[in-house]
C-alpha positions as CSV (number, residue, x, y, z in Angstrom):
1,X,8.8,-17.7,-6.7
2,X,10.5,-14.8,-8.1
3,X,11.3,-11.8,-5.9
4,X,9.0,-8.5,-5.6
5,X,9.9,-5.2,-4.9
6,X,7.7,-3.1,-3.5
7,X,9.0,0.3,-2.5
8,X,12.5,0.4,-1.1
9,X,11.6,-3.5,0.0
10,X,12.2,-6.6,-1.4
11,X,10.4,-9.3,-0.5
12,X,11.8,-13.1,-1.2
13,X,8.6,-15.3,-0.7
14,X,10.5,-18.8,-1.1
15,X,12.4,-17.8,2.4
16,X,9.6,-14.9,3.6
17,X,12.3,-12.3,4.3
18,X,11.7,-8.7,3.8
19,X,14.5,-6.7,3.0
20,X,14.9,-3.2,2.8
21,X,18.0,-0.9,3.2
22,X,17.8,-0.8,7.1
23,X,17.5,-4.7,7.7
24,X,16.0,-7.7,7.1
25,X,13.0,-9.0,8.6
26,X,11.8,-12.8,8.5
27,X,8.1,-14.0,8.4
28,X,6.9,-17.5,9.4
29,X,5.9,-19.2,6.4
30,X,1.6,-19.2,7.2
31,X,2.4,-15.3,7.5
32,X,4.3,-15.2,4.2
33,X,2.0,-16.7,2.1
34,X,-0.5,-14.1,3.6
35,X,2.0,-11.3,2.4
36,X,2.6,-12.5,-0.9
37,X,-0.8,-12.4,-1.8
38,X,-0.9,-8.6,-0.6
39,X,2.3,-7.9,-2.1
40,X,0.8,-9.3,-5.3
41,X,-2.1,-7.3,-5.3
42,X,-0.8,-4.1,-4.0
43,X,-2.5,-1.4,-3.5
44,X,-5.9,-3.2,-4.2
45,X,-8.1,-5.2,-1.8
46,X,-7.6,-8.9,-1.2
47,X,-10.5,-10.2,0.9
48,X,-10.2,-12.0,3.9
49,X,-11.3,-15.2,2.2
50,X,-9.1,-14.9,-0.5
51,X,-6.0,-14.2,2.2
52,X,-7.0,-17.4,4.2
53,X,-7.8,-20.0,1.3
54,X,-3.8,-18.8,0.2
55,X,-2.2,-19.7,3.7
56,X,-4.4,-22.5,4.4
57,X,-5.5,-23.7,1.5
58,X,-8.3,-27.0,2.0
59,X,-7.9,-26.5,6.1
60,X,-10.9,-24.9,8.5
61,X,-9.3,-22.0,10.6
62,X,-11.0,-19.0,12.0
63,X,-10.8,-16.1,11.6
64,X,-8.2,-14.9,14.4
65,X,-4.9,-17.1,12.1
66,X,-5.7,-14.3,10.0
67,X,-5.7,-11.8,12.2
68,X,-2.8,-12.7,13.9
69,X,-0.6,-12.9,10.9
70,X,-1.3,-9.7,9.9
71,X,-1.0,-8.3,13.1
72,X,2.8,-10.4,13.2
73,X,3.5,-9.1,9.3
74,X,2.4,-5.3,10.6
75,X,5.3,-6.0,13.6
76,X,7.7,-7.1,10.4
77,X,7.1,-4.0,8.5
78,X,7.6,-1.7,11.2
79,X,10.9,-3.3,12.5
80,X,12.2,-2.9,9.4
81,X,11.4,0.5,8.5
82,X,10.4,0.3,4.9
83,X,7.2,2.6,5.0
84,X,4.8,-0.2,3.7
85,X,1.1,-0.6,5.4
86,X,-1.3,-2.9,5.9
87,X,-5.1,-1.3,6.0
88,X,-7.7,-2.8,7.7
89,X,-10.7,-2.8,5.2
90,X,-13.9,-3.4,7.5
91,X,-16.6,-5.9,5.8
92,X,-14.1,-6.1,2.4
93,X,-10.2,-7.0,3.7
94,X,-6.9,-5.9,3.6
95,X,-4.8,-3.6,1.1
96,X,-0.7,-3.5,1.3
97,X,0.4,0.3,0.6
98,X,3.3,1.9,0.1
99,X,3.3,5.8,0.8
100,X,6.3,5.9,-2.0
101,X,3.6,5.2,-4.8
102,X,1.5,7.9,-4.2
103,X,-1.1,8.7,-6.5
104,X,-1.8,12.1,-8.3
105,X,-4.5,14.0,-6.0
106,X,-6.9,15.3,-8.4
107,X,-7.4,19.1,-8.5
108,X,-10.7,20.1,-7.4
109,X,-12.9,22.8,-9.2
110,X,-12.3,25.5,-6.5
111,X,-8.4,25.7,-7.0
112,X,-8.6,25.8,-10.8
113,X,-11.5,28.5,-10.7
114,X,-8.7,30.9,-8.1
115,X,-6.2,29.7,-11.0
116,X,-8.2,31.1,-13.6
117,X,-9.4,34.0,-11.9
118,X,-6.0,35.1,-11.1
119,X,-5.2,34.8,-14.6
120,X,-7.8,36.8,-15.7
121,X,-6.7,39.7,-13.0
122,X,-3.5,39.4,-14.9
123,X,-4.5,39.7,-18.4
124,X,-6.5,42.2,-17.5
125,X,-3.9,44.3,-15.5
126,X,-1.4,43.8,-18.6
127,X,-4.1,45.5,-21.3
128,X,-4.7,48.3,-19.1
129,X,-0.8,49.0,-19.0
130,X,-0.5,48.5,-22.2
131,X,-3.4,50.6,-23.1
């Protein structure tokens, strides 16, 4: 499997290393499988099924070999310092983020009707000079 960068991370899943500039950080291979799939999907959410058929595919585990992989990949991330996250999801799963890819916050009404308003006060101020 090729590598994926994520971030300032790399993540090699053939040897479940993260790397990032401050270290490297190596996850068991149940718990790297479980990554992948999140680093795959990033920024979207991967159910709980879909995470478990991926580590242990045709095997019956419960629920808590999840839980404790993501709880030992959380440990990875934060020993190494490169910013990513795993949310918790309730009812729908998990979602890898990465605060370096923010998104655009949309602008809402009230800021763009100040914005307007003071350009109005402006124009307005300019033809009375002018006048």
């Amino acid at each position: 499997m090729t590598a994926i960068h994520i971030g300032s991370c790399t993540f090699l899943p053939d040897s479940g290393e993260i790397k990032s500039s401050t270290g490297t950080e190596i996850l068991q291979p149940q718990n790297a499988k479980v990554f992948y799939q999140l680093a795959k999907q990033q920024d979207q959410i991967v159910s709980r099924n879909a995470l478990m058929d991926s580590a242990w595919p045709n095997q019956i585990v419960t629920d808590e070999s999840l839980t404790h992989a993501i709880c030992a990949i959380r440990k990875a991330l934060k020993n190494n310092g490169c910013g990513l996250t795993i949310e918790t999801l309730h009812k729908r799963g998990y979602r890898l983020s990465c605060p370096c890819h923010s998104k655009a916050q949309p602008v809402s009404n009230s800021v763009l009707l100040r914005g307007a308003l003071s350009m109005c006060v402006v124009v307005l101020g300019l033809f009375m000079w002018v006048s």
